[in-house]
C-alpha positions as protocol buffer text, in pm:
chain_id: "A"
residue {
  index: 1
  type: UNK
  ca { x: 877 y: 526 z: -8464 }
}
residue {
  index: 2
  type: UNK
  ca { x: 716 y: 755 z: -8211 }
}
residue {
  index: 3
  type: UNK
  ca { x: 870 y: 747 z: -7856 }
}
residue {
  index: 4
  type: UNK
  ca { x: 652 y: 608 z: -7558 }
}
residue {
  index: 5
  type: UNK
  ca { x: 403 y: 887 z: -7419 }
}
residue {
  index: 6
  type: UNK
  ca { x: 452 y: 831 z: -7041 }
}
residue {
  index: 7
  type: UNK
  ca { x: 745 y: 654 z: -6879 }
}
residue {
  index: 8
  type: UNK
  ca { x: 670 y: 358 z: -6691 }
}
residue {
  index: 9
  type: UNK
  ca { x: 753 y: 274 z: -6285 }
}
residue {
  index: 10
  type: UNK
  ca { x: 1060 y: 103 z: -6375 }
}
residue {
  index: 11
  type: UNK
  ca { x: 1160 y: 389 z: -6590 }
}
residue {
  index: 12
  type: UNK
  ca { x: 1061 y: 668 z: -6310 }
}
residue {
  index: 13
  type: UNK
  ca { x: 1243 y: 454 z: -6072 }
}
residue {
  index: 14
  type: UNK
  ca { x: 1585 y: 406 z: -6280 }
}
residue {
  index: 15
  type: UNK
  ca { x: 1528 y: 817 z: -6365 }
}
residue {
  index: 16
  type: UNK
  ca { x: 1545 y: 890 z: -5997 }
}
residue {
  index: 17
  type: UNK
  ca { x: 1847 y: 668 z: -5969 }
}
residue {
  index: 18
  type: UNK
  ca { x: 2057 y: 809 z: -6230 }
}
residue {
  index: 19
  type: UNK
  ca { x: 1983 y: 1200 z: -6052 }
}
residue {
  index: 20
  type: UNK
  ca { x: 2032 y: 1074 z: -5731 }
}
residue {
  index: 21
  type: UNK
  ca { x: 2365 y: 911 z: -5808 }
}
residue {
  index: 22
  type: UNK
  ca { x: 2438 y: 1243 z: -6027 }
}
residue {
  index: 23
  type: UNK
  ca { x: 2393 y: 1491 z: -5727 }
}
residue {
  index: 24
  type: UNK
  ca { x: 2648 y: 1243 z: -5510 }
}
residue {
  index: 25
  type: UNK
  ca { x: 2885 y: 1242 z: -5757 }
}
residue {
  index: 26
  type: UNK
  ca { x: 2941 y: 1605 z: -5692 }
}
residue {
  index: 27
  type: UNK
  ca { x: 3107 y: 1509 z: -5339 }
}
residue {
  index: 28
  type: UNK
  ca { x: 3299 y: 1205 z: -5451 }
}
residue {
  index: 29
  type: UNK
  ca { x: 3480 y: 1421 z: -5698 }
}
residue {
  index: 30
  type: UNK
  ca { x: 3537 y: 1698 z: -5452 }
}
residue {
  index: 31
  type: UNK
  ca { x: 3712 y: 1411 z: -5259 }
}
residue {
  index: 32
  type: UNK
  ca { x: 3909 y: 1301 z: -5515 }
}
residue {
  index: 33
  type: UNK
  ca { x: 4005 y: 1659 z: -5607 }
}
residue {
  index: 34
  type: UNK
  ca { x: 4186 y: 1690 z: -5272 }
}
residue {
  index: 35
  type: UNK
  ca { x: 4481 y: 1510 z: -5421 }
}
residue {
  index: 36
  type: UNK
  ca { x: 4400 y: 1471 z: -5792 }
}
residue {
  index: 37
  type: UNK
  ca { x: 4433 y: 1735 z: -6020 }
}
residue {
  index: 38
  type: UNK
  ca { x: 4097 y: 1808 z: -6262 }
}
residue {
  index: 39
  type: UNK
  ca { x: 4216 y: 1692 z: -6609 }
}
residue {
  index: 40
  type: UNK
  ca { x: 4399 y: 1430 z: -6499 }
}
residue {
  index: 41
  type: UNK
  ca { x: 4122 y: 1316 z: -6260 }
}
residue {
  index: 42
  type: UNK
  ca { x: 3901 y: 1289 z: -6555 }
}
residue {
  index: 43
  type: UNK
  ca { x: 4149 y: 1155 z: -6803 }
}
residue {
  index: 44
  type: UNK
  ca { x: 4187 y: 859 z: -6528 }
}
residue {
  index: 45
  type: UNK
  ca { x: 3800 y: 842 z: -6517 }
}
residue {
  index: 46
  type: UNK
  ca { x: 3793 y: 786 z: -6868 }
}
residue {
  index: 47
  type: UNK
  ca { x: 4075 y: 562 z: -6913 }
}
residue {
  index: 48
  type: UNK
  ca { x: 3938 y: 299 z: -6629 }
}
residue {
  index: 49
  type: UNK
  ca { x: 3591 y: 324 z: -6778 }
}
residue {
  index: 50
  type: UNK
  ca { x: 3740 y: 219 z: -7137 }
}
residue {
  index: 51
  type: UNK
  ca { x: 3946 y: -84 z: -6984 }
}
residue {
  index: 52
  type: UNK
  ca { x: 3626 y: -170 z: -6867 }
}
residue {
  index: 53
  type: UNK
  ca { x: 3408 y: -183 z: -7177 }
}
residue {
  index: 54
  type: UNK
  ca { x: 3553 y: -114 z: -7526 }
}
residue {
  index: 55
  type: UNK
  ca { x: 3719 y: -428 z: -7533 }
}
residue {
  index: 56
  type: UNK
  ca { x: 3378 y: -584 z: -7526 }
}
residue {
  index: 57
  type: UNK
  ca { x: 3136 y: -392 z: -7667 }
}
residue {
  index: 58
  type: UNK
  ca { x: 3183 y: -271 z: -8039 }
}
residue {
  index: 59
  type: UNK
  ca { x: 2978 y: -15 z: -8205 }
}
residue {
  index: 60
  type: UNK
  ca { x: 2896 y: 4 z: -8590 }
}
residue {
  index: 61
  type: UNK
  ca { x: 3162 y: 196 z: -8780 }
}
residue {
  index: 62
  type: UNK
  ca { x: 2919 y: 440 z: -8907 }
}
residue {
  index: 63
  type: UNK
  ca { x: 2877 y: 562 z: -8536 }
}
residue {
  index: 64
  type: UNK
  ca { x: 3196 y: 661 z: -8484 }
}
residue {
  index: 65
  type: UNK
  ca { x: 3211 y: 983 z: -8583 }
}
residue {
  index: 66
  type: UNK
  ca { x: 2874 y: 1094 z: -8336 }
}
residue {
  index: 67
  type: UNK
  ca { x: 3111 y: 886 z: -8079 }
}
residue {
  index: 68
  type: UNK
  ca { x: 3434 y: 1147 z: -8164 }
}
residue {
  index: 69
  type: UNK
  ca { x: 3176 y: 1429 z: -8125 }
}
residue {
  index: 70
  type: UNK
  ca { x: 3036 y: 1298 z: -7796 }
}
residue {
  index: 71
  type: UNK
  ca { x: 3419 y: 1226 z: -7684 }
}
residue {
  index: 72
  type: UNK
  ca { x: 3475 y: 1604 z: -7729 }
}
residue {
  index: 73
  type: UNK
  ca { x: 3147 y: 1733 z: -7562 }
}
residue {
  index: 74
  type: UNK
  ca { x: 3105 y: 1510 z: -7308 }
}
residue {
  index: 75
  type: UNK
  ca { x: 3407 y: 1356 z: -7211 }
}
residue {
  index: 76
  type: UNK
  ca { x: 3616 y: 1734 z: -7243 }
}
residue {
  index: 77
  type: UNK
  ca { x: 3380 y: 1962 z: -7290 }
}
residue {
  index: 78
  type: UNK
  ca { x: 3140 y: 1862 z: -6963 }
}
residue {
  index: 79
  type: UNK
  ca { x: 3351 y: 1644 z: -6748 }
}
residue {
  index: 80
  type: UNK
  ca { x: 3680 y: 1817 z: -6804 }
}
residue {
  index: 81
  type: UNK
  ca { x: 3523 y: 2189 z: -6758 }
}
residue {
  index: 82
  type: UNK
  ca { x: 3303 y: 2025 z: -6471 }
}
residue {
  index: 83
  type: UNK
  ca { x: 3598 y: 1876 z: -6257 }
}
residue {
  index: 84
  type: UNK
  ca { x: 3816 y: 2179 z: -6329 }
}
residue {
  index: 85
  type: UNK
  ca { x: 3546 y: 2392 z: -6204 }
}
residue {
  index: 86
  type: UNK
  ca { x: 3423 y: 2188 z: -5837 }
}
residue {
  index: 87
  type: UNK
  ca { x: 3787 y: 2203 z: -5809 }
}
residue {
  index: 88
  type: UNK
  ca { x: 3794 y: 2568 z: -5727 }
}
residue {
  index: 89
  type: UNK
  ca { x: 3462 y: 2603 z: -5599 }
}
residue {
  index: 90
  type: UNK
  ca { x: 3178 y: 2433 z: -5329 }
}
residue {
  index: 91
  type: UNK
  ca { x: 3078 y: 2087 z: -5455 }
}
residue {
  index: 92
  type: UNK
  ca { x: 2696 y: 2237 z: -5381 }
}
residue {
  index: 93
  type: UNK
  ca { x: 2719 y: 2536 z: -5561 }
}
residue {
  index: 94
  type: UNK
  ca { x: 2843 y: 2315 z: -5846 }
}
residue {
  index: 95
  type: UNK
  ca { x: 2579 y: 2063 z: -5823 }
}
residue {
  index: 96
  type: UNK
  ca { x: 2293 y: 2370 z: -5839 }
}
residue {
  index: 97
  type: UNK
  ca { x: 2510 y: 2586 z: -6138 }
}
residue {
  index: 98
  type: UNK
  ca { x: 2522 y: 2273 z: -6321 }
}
residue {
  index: 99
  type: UNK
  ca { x: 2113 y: 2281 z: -6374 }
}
residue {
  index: 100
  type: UNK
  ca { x: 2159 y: 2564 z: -6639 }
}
residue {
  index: 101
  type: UNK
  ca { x: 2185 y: 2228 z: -6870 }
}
residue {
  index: 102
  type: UNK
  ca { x: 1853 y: 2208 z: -6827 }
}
residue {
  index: 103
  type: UNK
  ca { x: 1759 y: 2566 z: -6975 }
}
residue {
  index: 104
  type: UNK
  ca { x: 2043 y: 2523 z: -7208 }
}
residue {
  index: 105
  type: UNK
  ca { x: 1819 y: 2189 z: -7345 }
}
residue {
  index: 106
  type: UNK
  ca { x: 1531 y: 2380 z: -7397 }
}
residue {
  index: 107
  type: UNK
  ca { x: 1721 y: 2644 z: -7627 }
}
residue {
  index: 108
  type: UNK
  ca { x: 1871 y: 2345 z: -7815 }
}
residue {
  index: 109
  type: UNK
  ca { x: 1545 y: 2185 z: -7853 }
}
residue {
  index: 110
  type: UNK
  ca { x: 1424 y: 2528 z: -8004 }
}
residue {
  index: 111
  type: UNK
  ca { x: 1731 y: 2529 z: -8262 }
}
residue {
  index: 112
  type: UNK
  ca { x: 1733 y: 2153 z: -8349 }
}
residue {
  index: 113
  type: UNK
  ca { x: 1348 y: 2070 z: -8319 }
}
residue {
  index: 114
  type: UNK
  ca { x: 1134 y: 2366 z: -8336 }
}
residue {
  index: 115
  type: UNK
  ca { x: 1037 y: 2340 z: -8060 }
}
residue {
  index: 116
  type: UNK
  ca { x: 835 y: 2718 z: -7988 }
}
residue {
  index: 117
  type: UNK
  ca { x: 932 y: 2775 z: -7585 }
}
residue {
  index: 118
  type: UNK
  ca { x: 629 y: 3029 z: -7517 }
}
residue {
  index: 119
  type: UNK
  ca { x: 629 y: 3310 z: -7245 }
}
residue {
  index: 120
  type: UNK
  ca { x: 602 y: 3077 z: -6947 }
}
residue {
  index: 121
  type: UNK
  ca { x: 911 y: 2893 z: -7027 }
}
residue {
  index: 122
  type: UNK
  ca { x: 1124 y: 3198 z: -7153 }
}
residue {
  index: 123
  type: UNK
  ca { x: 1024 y: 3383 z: -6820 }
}
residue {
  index: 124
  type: UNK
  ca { x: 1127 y: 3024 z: -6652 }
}
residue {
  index: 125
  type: UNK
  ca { x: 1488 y: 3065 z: -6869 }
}
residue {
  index: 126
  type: UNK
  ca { x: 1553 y: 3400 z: -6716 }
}
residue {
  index: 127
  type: UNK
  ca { x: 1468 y: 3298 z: -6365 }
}
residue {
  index: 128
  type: UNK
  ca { x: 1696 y: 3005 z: -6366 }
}
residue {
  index: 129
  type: UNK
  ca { x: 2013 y: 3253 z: -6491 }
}
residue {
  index: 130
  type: UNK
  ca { x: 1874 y: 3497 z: -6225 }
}
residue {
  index: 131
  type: UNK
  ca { x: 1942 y: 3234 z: -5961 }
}
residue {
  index: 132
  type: UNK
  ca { x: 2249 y: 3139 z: -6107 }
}
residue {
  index: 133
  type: UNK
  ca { x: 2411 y: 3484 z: -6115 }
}
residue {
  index: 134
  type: UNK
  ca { x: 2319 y: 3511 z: -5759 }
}
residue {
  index: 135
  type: UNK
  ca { x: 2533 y: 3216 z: -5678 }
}
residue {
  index: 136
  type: UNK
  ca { x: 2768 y: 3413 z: -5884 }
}
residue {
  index: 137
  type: UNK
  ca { x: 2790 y: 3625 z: -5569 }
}
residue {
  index: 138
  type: UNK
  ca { x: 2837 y: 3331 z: -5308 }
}
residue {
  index: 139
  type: UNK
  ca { x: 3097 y: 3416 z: -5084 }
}
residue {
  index: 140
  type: UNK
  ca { x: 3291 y: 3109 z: -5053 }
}
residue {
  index: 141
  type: UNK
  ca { x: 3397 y: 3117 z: -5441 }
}
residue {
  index: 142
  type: UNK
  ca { x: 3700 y: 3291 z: -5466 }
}
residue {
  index: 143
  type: UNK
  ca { x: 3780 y: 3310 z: -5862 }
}
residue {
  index: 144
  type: UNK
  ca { x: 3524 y: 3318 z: -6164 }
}
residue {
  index: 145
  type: UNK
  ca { x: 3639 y: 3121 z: -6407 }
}
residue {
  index: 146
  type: UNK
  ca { x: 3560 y: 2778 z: -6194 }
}
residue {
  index: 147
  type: UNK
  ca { x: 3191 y: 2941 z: -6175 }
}
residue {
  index: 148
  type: UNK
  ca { x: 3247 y: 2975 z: -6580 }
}
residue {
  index: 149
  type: UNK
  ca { x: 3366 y: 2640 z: -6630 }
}
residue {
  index: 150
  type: UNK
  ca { x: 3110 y: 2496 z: -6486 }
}
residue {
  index: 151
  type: UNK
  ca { x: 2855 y: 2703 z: -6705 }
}
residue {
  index: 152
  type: UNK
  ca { x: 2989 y: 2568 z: -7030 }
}
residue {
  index: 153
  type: UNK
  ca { x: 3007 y: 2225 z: -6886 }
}
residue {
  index: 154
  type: UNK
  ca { x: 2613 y: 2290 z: -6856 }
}
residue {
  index: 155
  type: UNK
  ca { x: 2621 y: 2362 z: -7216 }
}
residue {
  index: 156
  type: UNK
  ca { x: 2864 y: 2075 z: -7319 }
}
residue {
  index: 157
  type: UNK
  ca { x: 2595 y: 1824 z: -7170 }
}
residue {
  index: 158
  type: UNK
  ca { x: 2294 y: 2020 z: -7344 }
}
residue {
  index: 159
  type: UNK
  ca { x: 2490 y: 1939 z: -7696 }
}
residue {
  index: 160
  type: UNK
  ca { x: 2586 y: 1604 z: -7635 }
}
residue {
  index: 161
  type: UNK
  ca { x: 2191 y: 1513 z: -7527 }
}
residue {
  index: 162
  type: UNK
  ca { x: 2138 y: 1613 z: -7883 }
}
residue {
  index: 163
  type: UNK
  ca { x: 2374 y: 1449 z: -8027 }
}
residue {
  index: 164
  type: UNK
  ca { x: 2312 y: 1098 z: -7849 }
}
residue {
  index: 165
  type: UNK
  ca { x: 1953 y: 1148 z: -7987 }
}
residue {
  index: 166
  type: UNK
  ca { x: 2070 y: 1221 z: -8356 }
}
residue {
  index: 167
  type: UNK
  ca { x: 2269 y: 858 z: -8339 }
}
residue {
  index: 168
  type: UNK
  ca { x: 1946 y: 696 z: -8272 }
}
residue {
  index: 169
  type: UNK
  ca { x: 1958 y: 311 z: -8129 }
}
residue {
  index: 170
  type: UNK
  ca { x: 2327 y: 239 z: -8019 }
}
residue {
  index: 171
  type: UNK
  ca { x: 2412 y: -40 z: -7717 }
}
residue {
  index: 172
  type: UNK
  ca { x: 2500 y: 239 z: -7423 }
}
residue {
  index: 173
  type: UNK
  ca { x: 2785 y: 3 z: -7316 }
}
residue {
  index: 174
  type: UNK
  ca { x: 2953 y: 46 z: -7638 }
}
residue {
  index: 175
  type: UNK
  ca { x: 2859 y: 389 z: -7687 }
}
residue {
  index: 176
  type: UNK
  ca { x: 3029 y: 453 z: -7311 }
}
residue {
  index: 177
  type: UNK
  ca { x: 3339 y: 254 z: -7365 }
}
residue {
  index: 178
  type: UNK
  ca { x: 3432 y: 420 z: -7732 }
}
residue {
  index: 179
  type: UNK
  ca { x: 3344 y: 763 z: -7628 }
}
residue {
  index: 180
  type: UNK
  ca { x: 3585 y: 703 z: -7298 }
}
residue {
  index: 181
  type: UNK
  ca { x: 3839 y: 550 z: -7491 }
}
residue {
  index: 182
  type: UNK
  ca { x: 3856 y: 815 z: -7738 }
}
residue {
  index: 183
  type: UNK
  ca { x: 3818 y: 1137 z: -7431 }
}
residue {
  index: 184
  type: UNK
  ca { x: 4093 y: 958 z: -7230 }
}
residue {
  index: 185
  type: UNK
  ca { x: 4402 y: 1081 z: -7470 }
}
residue {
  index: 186
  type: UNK
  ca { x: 4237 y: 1425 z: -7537 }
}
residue {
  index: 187
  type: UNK
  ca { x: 4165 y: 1462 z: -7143 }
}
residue {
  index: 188
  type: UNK
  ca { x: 4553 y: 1325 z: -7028 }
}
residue {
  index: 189
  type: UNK
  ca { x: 4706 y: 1565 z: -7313 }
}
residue {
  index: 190
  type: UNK
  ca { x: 4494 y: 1860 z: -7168 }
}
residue {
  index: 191
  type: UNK
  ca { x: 4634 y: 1744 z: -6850 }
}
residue {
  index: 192
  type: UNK
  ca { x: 4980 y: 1702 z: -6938 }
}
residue {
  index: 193
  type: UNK
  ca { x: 4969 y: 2076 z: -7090 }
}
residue {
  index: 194
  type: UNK
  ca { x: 4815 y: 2257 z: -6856 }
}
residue {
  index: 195
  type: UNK
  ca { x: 4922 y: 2045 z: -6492 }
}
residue {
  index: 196
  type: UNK
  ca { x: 5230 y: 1932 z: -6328 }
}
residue {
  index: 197
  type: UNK
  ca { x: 5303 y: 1701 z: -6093 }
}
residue {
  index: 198
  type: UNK
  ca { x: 5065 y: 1385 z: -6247 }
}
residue {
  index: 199
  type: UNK
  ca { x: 5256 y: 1122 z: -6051 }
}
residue {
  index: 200
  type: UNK
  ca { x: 5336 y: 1261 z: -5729 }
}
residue {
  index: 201
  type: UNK
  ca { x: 4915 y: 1338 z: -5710 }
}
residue {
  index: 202
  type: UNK
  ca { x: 4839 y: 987 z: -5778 }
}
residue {
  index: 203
  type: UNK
  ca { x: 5109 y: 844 z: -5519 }
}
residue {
  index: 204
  type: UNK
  ca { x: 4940 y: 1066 z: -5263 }
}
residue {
  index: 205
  type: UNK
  ca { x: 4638 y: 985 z: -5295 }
}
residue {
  index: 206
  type: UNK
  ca { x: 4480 y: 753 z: -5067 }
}
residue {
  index: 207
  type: UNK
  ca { x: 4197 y: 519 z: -5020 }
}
residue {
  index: 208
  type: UNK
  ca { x: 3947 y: 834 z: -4972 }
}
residue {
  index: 209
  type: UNK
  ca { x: 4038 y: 979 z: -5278 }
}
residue {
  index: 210
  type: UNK
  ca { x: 4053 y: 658 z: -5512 }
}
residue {
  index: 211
  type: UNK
  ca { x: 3713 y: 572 z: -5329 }
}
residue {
  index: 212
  type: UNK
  ca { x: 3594 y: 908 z: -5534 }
}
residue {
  index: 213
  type: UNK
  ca { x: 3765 y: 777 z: -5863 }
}
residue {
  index: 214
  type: UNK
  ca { x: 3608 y: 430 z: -5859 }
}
residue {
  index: 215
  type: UNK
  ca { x: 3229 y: 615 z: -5782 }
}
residue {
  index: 216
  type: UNK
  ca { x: 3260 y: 858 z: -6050 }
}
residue {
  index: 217
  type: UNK
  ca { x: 3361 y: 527 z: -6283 }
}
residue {
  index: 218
  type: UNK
  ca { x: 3142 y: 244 z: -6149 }
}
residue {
  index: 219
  type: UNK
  ca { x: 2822 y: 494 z: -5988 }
}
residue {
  index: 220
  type: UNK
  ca { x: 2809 y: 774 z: -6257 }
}
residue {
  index: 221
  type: UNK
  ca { x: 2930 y: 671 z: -6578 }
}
residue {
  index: 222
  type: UNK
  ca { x: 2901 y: 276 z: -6573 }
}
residue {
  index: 223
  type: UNK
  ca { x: 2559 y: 264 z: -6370 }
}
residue {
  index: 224
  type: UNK
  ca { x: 2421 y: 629 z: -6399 }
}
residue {
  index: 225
  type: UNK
  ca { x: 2513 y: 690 z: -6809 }
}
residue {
  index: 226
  type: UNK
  ca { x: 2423 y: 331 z: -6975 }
}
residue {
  index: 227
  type: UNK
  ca { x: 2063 y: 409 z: -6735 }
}
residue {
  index: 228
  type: UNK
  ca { x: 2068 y: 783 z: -6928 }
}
residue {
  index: 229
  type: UNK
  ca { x: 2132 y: 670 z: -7237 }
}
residue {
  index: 230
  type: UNK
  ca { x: 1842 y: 410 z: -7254 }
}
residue {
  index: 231
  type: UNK
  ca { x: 1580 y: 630 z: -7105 }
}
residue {
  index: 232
  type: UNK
  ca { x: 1650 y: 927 z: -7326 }
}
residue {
  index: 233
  type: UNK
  ca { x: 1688 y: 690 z: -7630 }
}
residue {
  index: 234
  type: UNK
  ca { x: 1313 y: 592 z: -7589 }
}
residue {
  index: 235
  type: UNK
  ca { x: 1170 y: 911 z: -7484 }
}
residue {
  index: 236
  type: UNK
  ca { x: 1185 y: 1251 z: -7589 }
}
residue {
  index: 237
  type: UNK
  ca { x: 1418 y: 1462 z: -7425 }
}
residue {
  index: 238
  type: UNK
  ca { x: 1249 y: 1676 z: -7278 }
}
residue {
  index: 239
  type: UNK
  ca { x: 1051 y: 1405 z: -7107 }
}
residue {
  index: 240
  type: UNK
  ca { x: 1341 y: 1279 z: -6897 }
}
residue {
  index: 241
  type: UNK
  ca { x: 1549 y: 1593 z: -6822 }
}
residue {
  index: 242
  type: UNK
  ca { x: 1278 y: 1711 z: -6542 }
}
residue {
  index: 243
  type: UNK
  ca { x: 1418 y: 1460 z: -6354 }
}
residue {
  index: 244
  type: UNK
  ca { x: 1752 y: 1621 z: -6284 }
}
residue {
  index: 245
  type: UNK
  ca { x: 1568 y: 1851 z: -6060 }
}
residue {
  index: 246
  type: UNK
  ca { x: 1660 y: 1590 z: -5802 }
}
residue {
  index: 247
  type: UNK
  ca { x: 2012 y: 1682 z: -5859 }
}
residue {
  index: 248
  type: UNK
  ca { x: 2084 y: 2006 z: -5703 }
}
residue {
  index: 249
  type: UNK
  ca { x: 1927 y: 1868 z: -5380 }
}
residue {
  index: 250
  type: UNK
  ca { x: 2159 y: 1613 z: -5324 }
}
residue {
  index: 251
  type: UNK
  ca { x: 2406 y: 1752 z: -5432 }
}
residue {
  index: 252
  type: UNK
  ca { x: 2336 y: 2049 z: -5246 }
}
residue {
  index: 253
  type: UNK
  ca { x: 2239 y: 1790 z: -4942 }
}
residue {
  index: 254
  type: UNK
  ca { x: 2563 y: 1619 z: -4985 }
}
residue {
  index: 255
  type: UNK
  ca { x: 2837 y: 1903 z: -5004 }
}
residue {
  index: 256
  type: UNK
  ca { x: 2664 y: 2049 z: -4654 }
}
residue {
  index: 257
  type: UNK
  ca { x: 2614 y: 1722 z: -4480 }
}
residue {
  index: 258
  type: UNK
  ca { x: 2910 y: 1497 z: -4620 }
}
residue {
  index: 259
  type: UNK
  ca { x: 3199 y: 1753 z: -4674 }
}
residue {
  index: 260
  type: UNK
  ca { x: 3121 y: 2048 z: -4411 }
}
residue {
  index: 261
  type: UNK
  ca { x: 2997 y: 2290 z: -4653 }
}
residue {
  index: 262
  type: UNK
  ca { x: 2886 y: 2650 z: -4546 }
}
residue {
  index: 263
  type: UNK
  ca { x: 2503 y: 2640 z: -4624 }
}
residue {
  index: 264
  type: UNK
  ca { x: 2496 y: 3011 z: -4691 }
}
residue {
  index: 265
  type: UNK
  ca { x: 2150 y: 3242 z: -4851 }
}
residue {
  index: 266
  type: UNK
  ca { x: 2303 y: 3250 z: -5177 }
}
residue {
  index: 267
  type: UNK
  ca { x: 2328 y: 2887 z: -5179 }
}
residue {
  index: 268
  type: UNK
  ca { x: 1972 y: 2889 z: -5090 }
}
residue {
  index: 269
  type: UNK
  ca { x: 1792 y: 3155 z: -5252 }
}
residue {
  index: 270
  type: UNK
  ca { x: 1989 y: 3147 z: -5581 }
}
residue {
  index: 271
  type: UNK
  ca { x: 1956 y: 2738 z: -5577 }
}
residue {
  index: 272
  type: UNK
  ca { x: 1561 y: 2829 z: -5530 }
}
residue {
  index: 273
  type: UNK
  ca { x: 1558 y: 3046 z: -5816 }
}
residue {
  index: 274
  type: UNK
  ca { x: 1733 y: 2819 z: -6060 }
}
residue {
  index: 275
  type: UNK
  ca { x: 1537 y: 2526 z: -5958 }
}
residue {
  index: 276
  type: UNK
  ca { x: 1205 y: 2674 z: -5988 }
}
residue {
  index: 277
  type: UNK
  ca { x: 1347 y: 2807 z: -6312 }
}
residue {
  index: 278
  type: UNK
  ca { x: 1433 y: 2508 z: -6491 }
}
residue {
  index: 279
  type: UNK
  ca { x: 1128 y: 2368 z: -6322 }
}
residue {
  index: 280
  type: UNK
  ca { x: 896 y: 2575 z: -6520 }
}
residue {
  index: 281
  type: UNK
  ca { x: 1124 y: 2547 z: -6835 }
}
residue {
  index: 282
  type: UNK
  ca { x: 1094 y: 2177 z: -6824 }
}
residue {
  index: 283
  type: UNK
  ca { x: 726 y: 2154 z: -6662 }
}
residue {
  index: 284
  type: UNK
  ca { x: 506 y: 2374 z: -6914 }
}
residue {
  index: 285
  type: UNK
  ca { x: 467 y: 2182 z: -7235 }
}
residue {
  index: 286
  type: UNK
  ca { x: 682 y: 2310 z: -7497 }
}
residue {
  index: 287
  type: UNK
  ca { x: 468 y: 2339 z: -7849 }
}
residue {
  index: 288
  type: UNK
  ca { x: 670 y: 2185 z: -8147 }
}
residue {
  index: 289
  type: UNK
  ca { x: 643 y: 2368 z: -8513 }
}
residue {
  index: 290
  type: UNK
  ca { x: 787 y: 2106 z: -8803 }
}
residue {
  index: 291
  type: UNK
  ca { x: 729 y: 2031 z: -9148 }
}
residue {
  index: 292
  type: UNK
  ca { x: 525 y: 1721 z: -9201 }
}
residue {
  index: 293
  type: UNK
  ca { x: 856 y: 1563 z: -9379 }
}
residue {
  index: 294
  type: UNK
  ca { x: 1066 y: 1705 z: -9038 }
}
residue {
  index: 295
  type: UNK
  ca { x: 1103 y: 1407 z: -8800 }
}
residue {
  index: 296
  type: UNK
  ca { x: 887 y: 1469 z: -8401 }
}
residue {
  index: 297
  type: UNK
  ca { x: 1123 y: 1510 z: -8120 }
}
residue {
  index: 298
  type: UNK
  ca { x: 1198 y: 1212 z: -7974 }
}
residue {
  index: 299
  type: UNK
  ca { x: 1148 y: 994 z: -8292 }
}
C-alpha cells in the first residue's frame, strides 16, 4: 500500500511537536547530567519508560527481533552515545551536530531504497559536514570524543529510522515499551562498566535534575516517539525528516536562553551551514531507481 502523498494539518502540527519537544530535550538532559552520569541516566530513562508500557502493550513475537535491533541502535547506540556526548559538551552544539542524522538518512535511503541523491543533494551532504566540522572548532568543547559520540548517535538514529520502516505496522506503545525494556539492561551494564558512583549520583540529585529525567521519559520518548513512529509509519521517510530542521533552533534557542550558553560564531555559522545543508538534502526531491518487483519507499 502506497504511503499518503502530502501530510495533513494534524500531521504537520504533531511533526512540529515532536521537533520542538526534541530540540528541548537537549537542555533537560544537560540538567540532569549535572548529577547523573550518561549511561546510567539513560539506562534510568529506559527502565521508567518500560514500567510504564511493556506491561501493557504486547507486540507479535515475530517483531521481536527488529525490537532487539532497535534496542541496540536506538536505545545504546543513539541515546547512550547522545547523553555521553551533551555530557561533555554545550547542549546547543549538541542539538545542531545531531542534524548529521538527517544527511546520514539520505545515504541510507540510497543503500536501502535506491534512492539516486543527484548533485544538489550531494553538494547539500558536504555542506552540512562542512558546518559540522566547524563546530568541531567551537571553543567551549574541550575533548573530541563527546563531539564523536554525538556523530555516531546521528548515525544510530539514521539506522534505526530504517529499521522501524522494515517492521512495517507495529502499535508505537508496544514497540516503545519492548525496545526500552530490552535497552535498559544493556544501557545499566554499560553503566556499571564504565561509571562509578551510581547511587551516590542518584541520592544527589534533586528536584531539577529528576525534573530532566521525567521530560526525557514522559516529553521525548512517551509523547515525542509514539508521535514519530506513527507519522513515519504512514509516510515515507524522507517526507517527515525535514521537519527536524526545527530542532537545532530550539535546541540551539534553549542551551543560550535556558542554561547560559556562550552563543559564539561557530555556533552560528557552522549551525547555518549544517542547517542549510540538510535543508537542501532533505528539500530537493530525491529520484528513486527500483525494480518493478522492489517495494517504493515508504510502502
Amino acid at each position: 500500500m502506497t504511503a499518503p502523498n502530502r501530510l495533513s494539518p494534524l500531521e504537520w502540527a504533531s511533526a512540529t511537536l515532536v521537533v520542538t519537544i526534541w530540540g528541548l530535550n537537549f537542555v533537560a538532559v544537560k540538567t540532569a547530567l549535572g548529577t547523573l552520569p550518561p549511561f546510567l541516566l539513560t539506562a534510568l530513562r529506559f527502565a521508567c519508560t518500560a514500567l510504564v508500557l511493556a506491561p501493557f502493550f504486547r507486540p507479535g513475537r515475530a517483531l521481536l527481533p527488529g525490537i532487539l535491533l532497535l534496542a541496540l541502535l536506538l536505545g545504546v547506540g543513539h541515546f547512550g552515545l547522545m547523553f555521553f556526548g551533551v555530557a561533555g559538551m554545550d547542549a546547543a552544539t549538541a542539538a545542531i551536530v545531531i542534524e548529521l542524522s538527517i544527511p546520514f538518512s539520505a545515504i541510507l535511503a540510497w543503500a536501502f531504497f535506491g534512492e539516486v541523491l543527484g548533485l544538489g543533494r550531494g553538494l547539500g551532504l558536504a555542506v552540512s559536514f562542512v558546518g559540522v566540522a566547524l563546530l568541531a572548532g567551537e571553543p567551549h568543547l574541550p575533548r573530541i570524543a563527546p563531539f564523536v559520540a554525538v556523530v555516531a548517535s546521528g548515525l544510530a538514529w539514521a539506522l534505526a529510522n530504517v529499521v522501524i520502516k522494515r517492521l512495517g505496522p507495529v502499535n508505537p506503545l508496544a514497540l516503545n515499551g519492548w525496545m526500552a525494556l530490552l535497552a535498559a539492561p544493556m544501557l545499566l551494564a554499560l553503566s556499571l562498566a564504565t561509571e562509578s558512583g551510581q547511587m551516590e549520583a542518584m541520592a544527589a540529585t534533586g528536584i531539577k535534575g529528576w525534573s530532566g529525567v521525567a521530560y526525557t521519559v514522559i516529553g521525548s520518548t512517551l509523547i515525542a516517539y509514539t508521535l514519530w513512529y506513527k507519522l513515519i509509519a504512514r509516510h515515507s521517510i524522507n517526507r517527515v525528516v525535514p521537519f527536524t530542521l526545527l530542532g537545532p533552533v530550539v535546541g540551539l534557542a534553549g542551551g543560550v536562553l535556558l542554561l547560559g550558553e556562550p552563543l559564539t560564531w561557530h555556533k552560528l555559522v557552522g549551525g547555518a551551514l549544517t542547517v542549510l545543508g540538510v535543508a537542501v538534502v532533505e528539500l530537493l526531491p530525491g529520484r528513486a531507481i527500483h525494480r518493478a518487483d522492489e517495494p517504493e519507499p515508504g510502502t
